[in-house]
N, C-alpha and C positions, 0 to 999 in steps of 0.2 A: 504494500500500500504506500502512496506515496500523500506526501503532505497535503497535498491538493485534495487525494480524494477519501480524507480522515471525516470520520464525522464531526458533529460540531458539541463540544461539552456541553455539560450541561452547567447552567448556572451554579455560580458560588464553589465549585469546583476549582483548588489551583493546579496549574501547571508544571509540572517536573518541575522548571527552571525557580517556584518557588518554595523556599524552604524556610521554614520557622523558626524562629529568632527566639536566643533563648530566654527564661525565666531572669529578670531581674532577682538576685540575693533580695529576700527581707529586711529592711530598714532594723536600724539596733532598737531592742526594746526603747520605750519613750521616745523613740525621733517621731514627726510627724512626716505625712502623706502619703499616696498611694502607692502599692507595690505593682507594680507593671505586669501586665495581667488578670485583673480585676480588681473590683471596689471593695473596700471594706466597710461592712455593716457598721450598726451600732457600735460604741465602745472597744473599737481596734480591733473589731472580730472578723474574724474573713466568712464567706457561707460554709456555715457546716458548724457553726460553732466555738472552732477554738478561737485563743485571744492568739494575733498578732507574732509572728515568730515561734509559734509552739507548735511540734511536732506531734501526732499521734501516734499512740503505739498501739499494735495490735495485742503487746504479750500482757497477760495478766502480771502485778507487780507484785506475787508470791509465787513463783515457777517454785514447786517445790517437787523431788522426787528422791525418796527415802530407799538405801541400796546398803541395805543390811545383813548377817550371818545370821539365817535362821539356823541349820543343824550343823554338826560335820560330823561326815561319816566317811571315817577311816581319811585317806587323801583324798576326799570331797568333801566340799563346803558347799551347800545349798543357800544360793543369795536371795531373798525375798526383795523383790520389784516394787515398790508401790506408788502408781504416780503416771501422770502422763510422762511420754519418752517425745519430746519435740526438740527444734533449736536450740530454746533456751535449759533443757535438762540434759539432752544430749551425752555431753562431756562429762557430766558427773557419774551416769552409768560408764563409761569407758575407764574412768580415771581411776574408779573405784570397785572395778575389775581386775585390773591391773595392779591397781593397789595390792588385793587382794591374795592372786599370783605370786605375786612378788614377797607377800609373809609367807609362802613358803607351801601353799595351795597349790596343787599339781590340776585337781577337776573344780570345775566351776559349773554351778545345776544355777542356773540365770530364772526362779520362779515368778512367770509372768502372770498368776492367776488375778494379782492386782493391778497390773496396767490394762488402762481403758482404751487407751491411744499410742500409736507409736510411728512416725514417720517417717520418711525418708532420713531425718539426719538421726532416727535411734536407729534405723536399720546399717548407718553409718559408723555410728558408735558401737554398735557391736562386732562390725569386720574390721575396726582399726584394735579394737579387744584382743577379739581373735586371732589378729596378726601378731601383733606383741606378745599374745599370751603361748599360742603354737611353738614363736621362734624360741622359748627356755622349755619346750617340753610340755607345755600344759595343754588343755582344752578347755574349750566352754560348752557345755548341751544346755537348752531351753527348753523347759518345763511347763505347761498351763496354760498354752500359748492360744487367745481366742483366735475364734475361726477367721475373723476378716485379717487377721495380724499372719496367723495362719499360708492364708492364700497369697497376700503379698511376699512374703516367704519362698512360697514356691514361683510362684512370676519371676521375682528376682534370681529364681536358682538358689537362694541362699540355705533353703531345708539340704541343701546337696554339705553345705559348708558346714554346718550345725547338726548334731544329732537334736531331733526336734521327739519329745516326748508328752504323753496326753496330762502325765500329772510329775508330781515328784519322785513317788516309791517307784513310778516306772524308771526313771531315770537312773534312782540307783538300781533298783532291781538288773536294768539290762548291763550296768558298768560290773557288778557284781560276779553276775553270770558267766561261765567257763567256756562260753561262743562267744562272745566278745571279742572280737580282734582288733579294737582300739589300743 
């Protein structure tokens, strides 16, 4: 097609050649007037609510997720999960894995019967675990793990990486067991 025989845009439509200029920085709290690209309401508040220079956050401001020694049995320590596993919990489940390992913990039983949520960057946290924890020797298997946490699991390929077990006794029960070739 040549330029001649293009159709004709439709209004308010820009053209390749233009491109959008960036966001002016927000003005230091107390300066006055407007921030370049829209007005602000009432009281220095931009639409949507907040005042002036203020960021929203998405993460609630108690991320808490508790990554405790519920039993040990023999060289396994069963770690009780409790807590959503997101960006801002993440690294505490890895650190405290590893931790873990490192006092001298050869198995690690990861009991997920209390996590509700777990996303991309807990599924993250658990293969940098798992990397650390394999390279001295150790393992991690996961215990209690619900079904949609489960299924992401297999998508990922990650049940390949993880011995993934329905509760905890299964988990020691199979380490136990004299077919075990872990």
């Amino acid at each position: 097609m040549t330029e001649e025989t293009w159709p004709p845009r439709r209004a308010g439509r820009r053209g390749p050649d233009v491109r959008c200029a960036p966001r002016a920085v927000a003005a230091a709290p107390g300066a006055s007037g407007a921030r370049a690209g829209g007005d602000r309401g009432p009281a220095g508040r931009v639409p949507g609510g907040l005042a002036a220079g203020t960021v929203a956050s998405a993460a609630p401001s108690t991320a808490e997720l508790r990554v405790e020694v519920a039993l040990r049995h023999g060289d396994t320590a069963v770690v009780a999960v409790a807590g959503e596993i997101d960006l801002h919990t993440a690294d505490t489940l890895r650190a405290r894995l590893v931790e873990l390992h490192g006092a001298g913990t050869r198995r690690l039983v990861a009991d997920f019967t209390a996590v509700p949520f777990c996303d991309a960057a807990g599924l993250g946290a658990l293969v940098a675990a798992h990397n650390q924890v394999s390279a001295t020797g150790g393992e991690i298997a996961l215990a209690g793990v619900r079904p949609a946490q489960l299924r992401l699991l297999r998508i990922t390929g990650l049940d390949r990486l993880f011995a993934v077990h329905a509760d905890v006794p299964d988990a020691l029960a199979d380490h136990d067991s004299p077919s075990t070739s872990r």
